[in-house]
N, C-alpha and C positions, 0 to 999 in steps of 0.2 A: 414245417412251419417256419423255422429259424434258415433266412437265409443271408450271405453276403452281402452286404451294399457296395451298390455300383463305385468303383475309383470315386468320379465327377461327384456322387452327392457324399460319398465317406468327406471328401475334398472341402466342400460344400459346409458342410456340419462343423470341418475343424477349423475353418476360416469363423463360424462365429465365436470361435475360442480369440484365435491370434487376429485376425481382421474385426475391430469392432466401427472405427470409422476411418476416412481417409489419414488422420493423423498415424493410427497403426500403420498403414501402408508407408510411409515416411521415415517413420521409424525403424522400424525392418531394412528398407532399401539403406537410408543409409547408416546403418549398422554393419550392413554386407559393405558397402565402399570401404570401411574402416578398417575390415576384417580384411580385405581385399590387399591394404596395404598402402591406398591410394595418400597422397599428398595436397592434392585439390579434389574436391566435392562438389557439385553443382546442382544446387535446387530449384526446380522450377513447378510452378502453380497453377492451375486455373479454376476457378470457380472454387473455389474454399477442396478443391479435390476433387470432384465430382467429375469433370470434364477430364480433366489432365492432373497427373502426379510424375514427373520425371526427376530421374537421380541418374547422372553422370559423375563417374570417378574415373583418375587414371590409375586404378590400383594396377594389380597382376594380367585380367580378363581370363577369361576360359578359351577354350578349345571348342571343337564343331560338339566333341562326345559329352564334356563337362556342361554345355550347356543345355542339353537337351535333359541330362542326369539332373540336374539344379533342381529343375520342377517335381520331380518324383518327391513323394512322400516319403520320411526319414533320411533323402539324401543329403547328407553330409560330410566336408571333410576334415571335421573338429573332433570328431570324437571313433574309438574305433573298439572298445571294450570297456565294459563298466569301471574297471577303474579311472577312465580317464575323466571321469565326470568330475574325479576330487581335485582336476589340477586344471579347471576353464579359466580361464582368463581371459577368450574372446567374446566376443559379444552374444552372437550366433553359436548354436553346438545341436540343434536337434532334427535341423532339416525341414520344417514344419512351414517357415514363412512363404517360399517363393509357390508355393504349391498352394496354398493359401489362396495366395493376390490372384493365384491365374484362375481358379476358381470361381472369383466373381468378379474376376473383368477381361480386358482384353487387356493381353499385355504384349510389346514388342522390344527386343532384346536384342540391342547390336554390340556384341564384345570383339576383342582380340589380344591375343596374347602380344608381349611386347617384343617377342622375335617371331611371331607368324608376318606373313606376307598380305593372307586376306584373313577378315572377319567371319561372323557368320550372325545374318539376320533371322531372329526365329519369331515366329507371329504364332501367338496361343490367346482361342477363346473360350473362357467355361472350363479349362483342364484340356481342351483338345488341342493339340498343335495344328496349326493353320497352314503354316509354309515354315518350309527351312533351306537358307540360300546363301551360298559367301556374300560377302558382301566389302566393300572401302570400306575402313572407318578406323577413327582414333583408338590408340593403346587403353585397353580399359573395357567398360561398361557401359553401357547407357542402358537403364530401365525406365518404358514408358508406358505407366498404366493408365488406361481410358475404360472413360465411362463407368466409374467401382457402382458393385451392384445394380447394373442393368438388367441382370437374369434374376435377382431376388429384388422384385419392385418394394415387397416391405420393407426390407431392410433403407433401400433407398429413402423410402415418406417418412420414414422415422429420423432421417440424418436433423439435425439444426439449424440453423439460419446460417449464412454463409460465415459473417464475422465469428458467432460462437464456435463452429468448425475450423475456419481459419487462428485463432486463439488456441484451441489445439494442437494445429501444426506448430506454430511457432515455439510451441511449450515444448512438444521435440524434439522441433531444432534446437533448441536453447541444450537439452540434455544433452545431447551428441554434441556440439558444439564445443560446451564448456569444459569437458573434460576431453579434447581433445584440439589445445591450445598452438600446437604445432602442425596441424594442418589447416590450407585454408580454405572455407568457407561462401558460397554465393546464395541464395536465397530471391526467387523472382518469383513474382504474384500478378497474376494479371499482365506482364509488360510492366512491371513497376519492381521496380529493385529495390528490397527491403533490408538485406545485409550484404555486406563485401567487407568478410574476416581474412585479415593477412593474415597468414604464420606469426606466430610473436608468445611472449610469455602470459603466463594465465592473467595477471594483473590487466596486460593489454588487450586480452579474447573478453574479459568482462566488460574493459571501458566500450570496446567496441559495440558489444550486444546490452549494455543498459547505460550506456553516456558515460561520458568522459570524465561524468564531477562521483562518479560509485569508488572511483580510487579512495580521495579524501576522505570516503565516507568509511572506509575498512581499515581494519588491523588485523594482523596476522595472528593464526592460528599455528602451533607446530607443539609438538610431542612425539617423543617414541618409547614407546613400553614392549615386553616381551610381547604383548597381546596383540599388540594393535598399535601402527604409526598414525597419528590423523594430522594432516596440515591442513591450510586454506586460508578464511577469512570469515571475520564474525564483523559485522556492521556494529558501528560505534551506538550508543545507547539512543544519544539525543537525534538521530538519524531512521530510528523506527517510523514505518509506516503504517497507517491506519489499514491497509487490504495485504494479504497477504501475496506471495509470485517473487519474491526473488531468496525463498526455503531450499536448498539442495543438497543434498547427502549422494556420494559415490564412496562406492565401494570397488577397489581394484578398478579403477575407470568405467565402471557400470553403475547407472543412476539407478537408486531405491526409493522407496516409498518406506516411512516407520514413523506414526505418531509417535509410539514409545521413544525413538532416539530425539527426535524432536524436541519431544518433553523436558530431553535434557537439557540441550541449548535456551528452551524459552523459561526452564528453573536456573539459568544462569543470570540472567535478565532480573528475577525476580526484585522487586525494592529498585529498581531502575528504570525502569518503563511502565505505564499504564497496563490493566489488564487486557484489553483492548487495541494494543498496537502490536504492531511485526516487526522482528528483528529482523533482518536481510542476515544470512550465511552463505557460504560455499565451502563446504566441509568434505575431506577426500580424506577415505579409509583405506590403508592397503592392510591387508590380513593374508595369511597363511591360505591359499582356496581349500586346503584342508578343512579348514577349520571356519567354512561356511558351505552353508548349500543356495545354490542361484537357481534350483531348478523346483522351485513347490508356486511359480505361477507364470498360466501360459504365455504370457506377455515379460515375465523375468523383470516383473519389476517390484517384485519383496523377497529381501534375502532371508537367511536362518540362520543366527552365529550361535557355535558352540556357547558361546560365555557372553550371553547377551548384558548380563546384569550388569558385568565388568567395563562392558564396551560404553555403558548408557555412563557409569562414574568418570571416566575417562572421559568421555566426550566433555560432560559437565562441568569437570575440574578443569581442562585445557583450556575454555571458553569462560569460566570465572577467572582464570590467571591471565589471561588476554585484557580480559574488560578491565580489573586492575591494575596492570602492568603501564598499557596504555591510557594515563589522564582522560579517565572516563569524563573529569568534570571540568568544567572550562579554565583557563591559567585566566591567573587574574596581571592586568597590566595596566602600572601606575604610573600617571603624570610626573616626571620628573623633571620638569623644567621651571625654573623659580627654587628647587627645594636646595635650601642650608647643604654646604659642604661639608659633611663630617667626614672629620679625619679618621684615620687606622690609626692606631696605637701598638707600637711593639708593646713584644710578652712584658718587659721590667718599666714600664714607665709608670711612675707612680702619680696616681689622682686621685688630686685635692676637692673639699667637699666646695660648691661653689659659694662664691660671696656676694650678699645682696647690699646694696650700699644702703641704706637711710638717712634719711633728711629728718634729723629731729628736732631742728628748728621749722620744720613747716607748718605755718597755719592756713587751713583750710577759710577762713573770715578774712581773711589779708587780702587783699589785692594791691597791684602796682597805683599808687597814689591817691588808694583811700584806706579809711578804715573804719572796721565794723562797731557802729555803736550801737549803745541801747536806747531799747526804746522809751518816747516821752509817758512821762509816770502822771502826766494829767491826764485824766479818764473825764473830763467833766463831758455831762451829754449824753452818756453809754445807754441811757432809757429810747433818747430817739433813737441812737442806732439800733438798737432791738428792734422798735416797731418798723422800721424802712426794710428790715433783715425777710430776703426772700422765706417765705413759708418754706417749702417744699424740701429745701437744707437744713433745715431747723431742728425740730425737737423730735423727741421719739414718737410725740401722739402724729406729729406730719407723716413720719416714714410706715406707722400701722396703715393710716388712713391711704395711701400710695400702694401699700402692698395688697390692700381690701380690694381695692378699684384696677390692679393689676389682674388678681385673680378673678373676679369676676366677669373681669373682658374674655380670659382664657377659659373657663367655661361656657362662653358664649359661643367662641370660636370653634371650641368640643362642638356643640350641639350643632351648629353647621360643616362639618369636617365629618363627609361622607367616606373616608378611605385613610386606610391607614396600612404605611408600609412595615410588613416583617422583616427581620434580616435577609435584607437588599435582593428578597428572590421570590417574597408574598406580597399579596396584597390583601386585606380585610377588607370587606366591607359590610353594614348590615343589612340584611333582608328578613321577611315578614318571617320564615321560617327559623330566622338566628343568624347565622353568621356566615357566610358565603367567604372560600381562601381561593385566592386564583393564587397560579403557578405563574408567574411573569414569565420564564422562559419558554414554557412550556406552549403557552396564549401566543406569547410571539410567532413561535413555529408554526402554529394553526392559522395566524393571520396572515403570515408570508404566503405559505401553501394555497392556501383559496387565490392568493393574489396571483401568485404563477399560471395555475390552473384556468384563470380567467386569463392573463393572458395568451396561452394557447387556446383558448378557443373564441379569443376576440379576432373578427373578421380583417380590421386595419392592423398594420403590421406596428409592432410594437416598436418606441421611443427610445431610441439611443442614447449615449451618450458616451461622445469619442474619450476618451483617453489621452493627456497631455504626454505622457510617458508608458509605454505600452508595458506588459506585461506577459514576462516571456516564463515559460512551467518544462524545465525538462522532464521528457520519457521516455519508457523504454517503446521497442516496437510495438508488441501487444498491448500495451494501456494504450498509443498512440493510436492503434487501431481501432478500439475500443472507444475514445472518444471522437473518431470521424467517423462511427458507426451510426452517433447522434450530433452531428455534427447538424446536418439542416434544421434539428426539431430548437437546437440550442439559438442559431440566428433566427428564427420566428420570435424568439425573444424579445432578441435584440442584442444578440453576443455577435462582436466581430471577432473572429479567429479563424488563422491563416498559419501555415504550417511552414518551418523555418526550420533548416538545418536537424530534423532529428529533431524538433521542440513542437510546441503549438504557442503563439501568440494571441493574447487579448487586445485588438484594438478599440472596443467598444464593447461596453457592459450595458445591461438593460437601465433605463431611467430610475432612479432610486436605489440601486445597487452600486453609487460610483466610486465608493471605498471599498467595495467588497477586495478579498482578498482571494485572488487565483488560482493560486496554490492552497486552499482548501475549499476550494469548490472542487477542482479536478478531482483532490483525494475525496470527495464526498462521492460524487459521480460514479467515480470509478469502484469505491466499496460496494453503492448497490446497484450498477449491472453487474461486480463478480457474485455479488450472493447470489441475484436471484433471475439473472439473464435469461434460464433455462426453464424457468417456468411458466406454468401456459399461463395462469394471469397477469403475466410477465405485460406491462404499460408503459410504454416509454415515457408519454410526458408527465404521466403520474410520477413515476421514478426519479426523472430528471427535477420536476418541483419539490418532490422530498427531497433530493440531494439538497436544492439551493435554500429553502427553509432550513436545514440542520444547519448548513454553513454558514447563515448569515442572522439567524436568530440568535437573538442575544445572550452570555453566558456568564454573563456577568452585568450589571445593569446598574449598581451604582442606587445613591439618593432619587428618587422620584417627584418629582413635586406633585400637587393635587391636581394640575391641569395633565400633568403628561398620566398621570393614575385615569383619572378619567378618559382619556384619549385611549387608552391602552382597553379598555373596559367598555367602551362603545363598539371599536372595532371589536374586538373580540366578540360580543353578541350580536353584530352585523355578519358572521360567519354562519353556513349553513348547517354545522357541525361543530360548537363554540365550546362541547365541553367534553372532546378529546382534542388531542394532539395531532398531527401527521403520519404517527407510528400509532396511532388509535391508543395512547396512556391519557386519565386522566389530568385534563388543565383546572377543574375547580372542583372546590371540594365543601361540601354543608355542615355543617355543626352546628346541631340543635341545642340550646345554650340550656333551654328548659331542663331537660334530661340529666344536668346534672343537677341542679336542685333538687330532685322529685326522689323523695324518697325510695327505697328498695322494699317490695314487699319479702 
């Protein structure tokens, strides 16, 4: 009853371990360059992976025998007895990847060593070698897989949309990349060249892969203890962003995954940043390999440290002595120009208290050539001036009778004064039931949203309005791709943006939006395609209108007057959905006034 499985499908089974989408393949391939040796890397794309995934390095290359061995299962030249598993340091150690890839796709492998004469081209489809032939070619490697999962069609209909695929890769590349700042780096997608990393120091492999302005934004990281050295960079406080992608922990130059050490970094933050925003790190661990295990996941990317709890204080501590060290809070700098010269004083010089002079001859009734008399002591008449004497100045029964006819007006006013604002974020008003509280902000956001939504689905194309001085938002690749993914849905709008140096520019905002501000809509946008990209109710223009309603609804709103109340309170029940929000939370709220009068049985 119990029998062997075939190589191809044993093959087949452990590729859904190690191969989960084209980004794993990426990963693996260039991990091997790394391991290789190589100095330059070279990434090329097609179709988010699907069509084409190639990695060319000029590491070592193989031999005719080493590469036919590459593809066997367990073959490996990292590891040769269980103990050496306590002292990995390369990327690669179990053999498992290329045997993998060849499993579900076709792959073509032209190496050669750097004092062989010819190469050797090997063509494998499904685990089967196809041809194997010398061949010309450059010192090194070139791995080029085509068509991933062609022979397991599920696995293919389940891959993602090309961008959410493609945001994958790049997340790879970014891990291999960054911690490995001395080699350099190509990256092509489609015929469109997405990075070209020179060799250079890590400050400079960051500027490169998330802009040039990430320097200004960090401060150094460094410590070393018996346990654990950790250096890097921790993003300055007021520099946190609202989506998370630029979090990264290495260990020994291999990226991990660890809420737990995470925790510690975003408890260094704490009382500094909103709950809600990202600190950007780049945090690099070297430890004893003793004294971790890299091998409890198929894809090695959660480690196991002896003395996790130690590792988590440490991190925590380094990263609170960073943020303090480094003028977390802005330096203040004052106008000096106009201000009094005060002198230094050596240590003995002795000061006197100061003297004010007085003039005690001055009178205040004096003037230059006249002087103050009194007044004439004949009052005859004082009866008419009484009755000529304005009422309304006069006695105390004028000022009651004033403040009578005051208040009464302002009662009147009451009973016509439909609305009444609460701390600058309610509004009251009454209705048959009691008392109706709208949420101003909340209302705003539901009236924006309907407004969006209508215009994606009005037929004439929406109302511009150009921009005297444009508006330029740098990003990194991935966001940048991310927002050319809805790039056409955004110009139905009425958004002009055009892509600039590694940036996106706003030359034109929809009509009604011409103060909006660019730099948080992008961070809006960009928050919910990363939440919720991948889900199937997933709606673009739904999405994209909630972004721009959070962005540009009010959050602060200030005195109202009764016309702008009203105006706020029409649109709002002009909405087909007036009494939630955008995120579906309550915008009004009822209180039955009766209910508290009525006694409790």
């Amino acid at each position: 009853m119990i029998k062997l499985l075939p190589d191809n499908v044993a093959n087949q089974i452990a590729a859904g371990e190690v191969v989960q989408r084209p980004a794993s393949v990426v990963k693996e391939l260039m991990e091997n360059a790394i391991d290789a040796g190589a100095s330059q890397v070279n990434l090329v794309i097609k179709d988010a992976g699907r069509t084409l995934i190639q990695v060319t390095d000029n590491g070592s290359g193989m031999s005719d025998t080493d590469a036919r061995m590459a593809f066997e299962r367990h073959a490996t030249s990292k590891i040769v007895e269980i103990k050496d598993l306590e002292y990995i340091r390369t990327f690669g150690f179990r053999g498992e990847a290329l045997a993998s890839i060849a499993a579900v796709s076709e792959v073509e492998l032209k190496t050669r060593q750097k004092d062989g004469d010819l190469g050797v081209r090997l063509l494998i489809s499904a685990s089967k070698v196809v041809s194997s032939e010398p061949v010309q070619c450059s010192a090194g490697s070139s791995f080029s897989v085509k068509n991933l999962f062609y022979n397991i069609p599920a696995r293919r209909k389940f891959l993602k949309s090309d961008p959410s695929e493609l945001k994958q890769i790049i997340n790879e590349f970014h891990r291999v990349a960054i911690c490995n700042p001395g080699i350099e780096f190509t990256f092509n997608n489609n015929g469109t060249q997405l990075y070209s990393l020179a060799a250079g120091n890590q400050k400079q492999r960051l500027a490169g892969m998330f802009g040039k302005n990430i320097a200004s934004a960090l401060i150094d990281v460094n410590v070393e203890t018996s346990i654990v050295r950790v250096s890097g960079f921790a993003g300055k406080a007021d520099k946190a962003k609202k989506t998370p992608g630029e979090q990264f922990f290495f260990v020994n130059n291999r990226f991990f995954r660890s809420p737990y050490m995470q925790k510690a970094v975003y408890k260094a933050y704490e009382q500094l940043i909103p709950a809600n925003m990202h600190p950007s790190f780049f945090i690099f661990l070297d430890v004893d390999p003793a004294n971790i295990d890299v091998n409890i996941h198929p894809q090695k990317t959660e480690v196991k440290f002896e003395d996790e709890q130690a590792v988590w204080q440490i991190i925590n501590a380094v990263v609170r002595e960073s943020l303090s060290k480094y003028a977390v809070a802005p330096s203040i700098i004052f106008d000096m120009e106009g201000a009094p010269n005060i002198p230094v004083l050596e240590r003995n010089t002795k000061v006197a208290a100061p003297e004010i002079a007085i003039d005690r001859e001055y009178n205040p009734f004096k003037s230059a050539g006249t002087q103050y008399s009194k007044p004439d002591k004949n009052m005859d008449g004082w009866e008419q001036f009484y009755k000529d004497f304005n009422r309304q100045s006069g006695t105390a029964l004028d000022a009651s009778i004033a403040g009578f006819e005051q208040k009464t007006a302002f009662e009147d006013d009451v009973q016509k004064k439909r609305f009444l604002q609460i701390k600058d974020r309610y509004i009251a008003t009454p209705v048959k039931s009691g008392l109706m509280l709208v949420d101003i902000c909340k209302a705003h956001q539901r009236i924006l949203f309907e407004e969006f939504i209508a215009l994606f689905q009005a037929n004439s194309p929406a109302v511009s309005q150009k921009q005297l001085f444009p508006e330029t938002v740098e990003l990194s690749i991935s966001d940048y791709m991310l927002i050319q993914s809805v790039q056409g849905e955004l110009e139905k709008m009425g958004f002009d943006i055009r892509s600039f140096d590694g940036s996106i520019v706003f030359y034109a905002f929809p009509a009604g939006l011409e103060k909006a501000n660019a730099k948080n809509i992008v961070d809006e946008i960009l928050r919910n395609i990363k939440e919720d990209y991948n889900s199937p109710t997933w709606d673009t223009r739904e999405k994209l209108a909630l972004s721009l309603a959070k962005s540009e609804s009010v959050k602060k709103c200030g005195i109202l007057s009764d016309i702008e109340m009203e105006h706020l309170i029409n649109r709002l029940f002009a909405c087909k959905m007036p009494d939630i929000d955008a995120e579906g939370k309550p915008t009004i709220s009822i209180v039955e006034i009766e209910k508290f009068f009525t006694p409790q049985s």
